[in-house]
N, C-alpha and C positions, 0 to 999 in steps of 0.2 A: 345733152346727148352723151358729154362726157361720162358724165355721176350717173348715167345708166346704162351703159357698158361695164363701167367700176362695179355698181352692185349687183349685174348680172354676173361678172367674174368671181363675187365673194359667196355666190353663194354656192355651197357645195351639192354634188348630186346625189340624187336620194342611194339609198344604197340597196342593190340588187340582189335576190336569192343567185348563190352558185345555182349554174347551169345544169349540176346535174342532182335534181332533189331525193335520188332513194337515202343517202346515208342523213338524210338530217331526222331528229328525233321526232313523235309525231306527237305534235299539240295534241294535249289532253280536252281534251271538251267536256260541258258538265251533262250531266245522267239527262237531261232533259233536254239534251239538242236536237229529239224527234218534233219535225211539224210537217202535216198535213199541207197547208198554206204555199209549202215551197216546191211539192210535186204539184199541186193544182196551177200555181203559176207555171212551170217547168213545161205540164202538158198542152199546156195551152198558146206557149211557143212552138212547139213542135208543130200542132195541129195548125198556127198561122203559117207554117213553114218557113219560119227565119232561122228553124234549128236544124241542122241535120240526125236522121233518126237513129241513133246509132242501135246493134241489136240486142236483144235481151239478155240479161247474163242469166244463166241458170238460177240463181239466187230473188229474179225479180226485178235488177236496177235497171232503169232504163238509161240514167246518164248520169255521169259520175264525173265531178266540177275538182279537180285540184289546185288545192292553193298552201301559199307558203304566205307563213307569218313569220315576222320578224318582231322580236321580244326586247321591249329596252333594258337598260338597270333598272330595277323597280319593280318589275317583272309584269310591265302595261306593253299590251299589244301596240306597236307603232307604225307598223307596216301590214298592208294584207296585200299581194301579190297572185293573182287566177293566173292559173295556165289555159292560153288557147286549146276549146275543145268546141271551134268553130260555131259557135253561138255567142255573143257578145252580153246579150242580155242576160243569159245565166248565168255566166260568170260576174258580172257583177250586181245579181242579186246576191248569188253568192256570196262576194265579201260585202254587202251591205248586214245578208243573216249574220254570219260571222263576226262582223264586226258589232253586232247589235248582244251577241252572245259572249265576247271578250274585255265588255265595258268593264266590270265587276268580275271577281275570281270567284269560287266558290265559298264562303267562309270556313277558316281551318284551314284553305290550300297556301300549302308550302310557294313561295314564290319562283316561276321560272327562272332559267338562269338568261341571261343575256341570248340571244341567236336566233338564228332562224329554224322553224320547224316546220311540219310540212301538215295535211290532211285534206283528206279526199272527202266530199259530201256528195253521199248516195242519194239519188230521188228514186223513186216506183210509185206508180201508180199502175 
């Protein structure tokens, strides 16, 4: 019991976006982060009604998932963090896409520096 109190103390906590995300810079994502796949899941929440609907923005989005990443030295995503936008499920399919799109960089991409960045994923259907 002891030795697992000890190595619950040594391990440190993950580490947290600052609370307030406009000034972090905004992840670059590559030319090909349109899919299809993730509004047809998206709507298909709503329509179960586990999402609330939020309204349409001029532009067409119907809901719009931000998240922050956090960048190690090496410039490998190591954190992806959703902001509540009262759907559970889309936010983490969200950084499921995300994290599926951050495995590999682009080749030729200059490597990020260290920190957290921030980006918003539009769905429409």
């Amino acid at each position: 019991m002891i030795a697992a109190m000890l190595l619950q103390a040594a391990v440190a906590p993950a580490p947290m976006p600052p609370h307030d995300w406009a000034p972090l810079p905004v992840f670059p994502l590559p030319r090909g982060a349109t899919t299809s796949d993730g509004a047809t899941f998206v709507r298909g929440e709503v329509a179960a009604g586990r999402c609330a609907v939020p309204p349409v923005h001029p532009d067409g989005t119907r809901m719009v998932a931000p998240v922050a990443l956090l960048v190690a030295p090496g410039g490998t995503v190591s954190r992806i963090v959703p902001r509540a936008i009262g759907c559970s499920t889309v936010e983490q399919y969200t950084v499921g896409y995300l994290l599926s799109l951050t495995r590999t960089l682009p080749a030729g991409a200059a490597p990020l520096a260290p920190g957290w960045y921030r980006v918003a994923v539009s769905y429409r259907w």
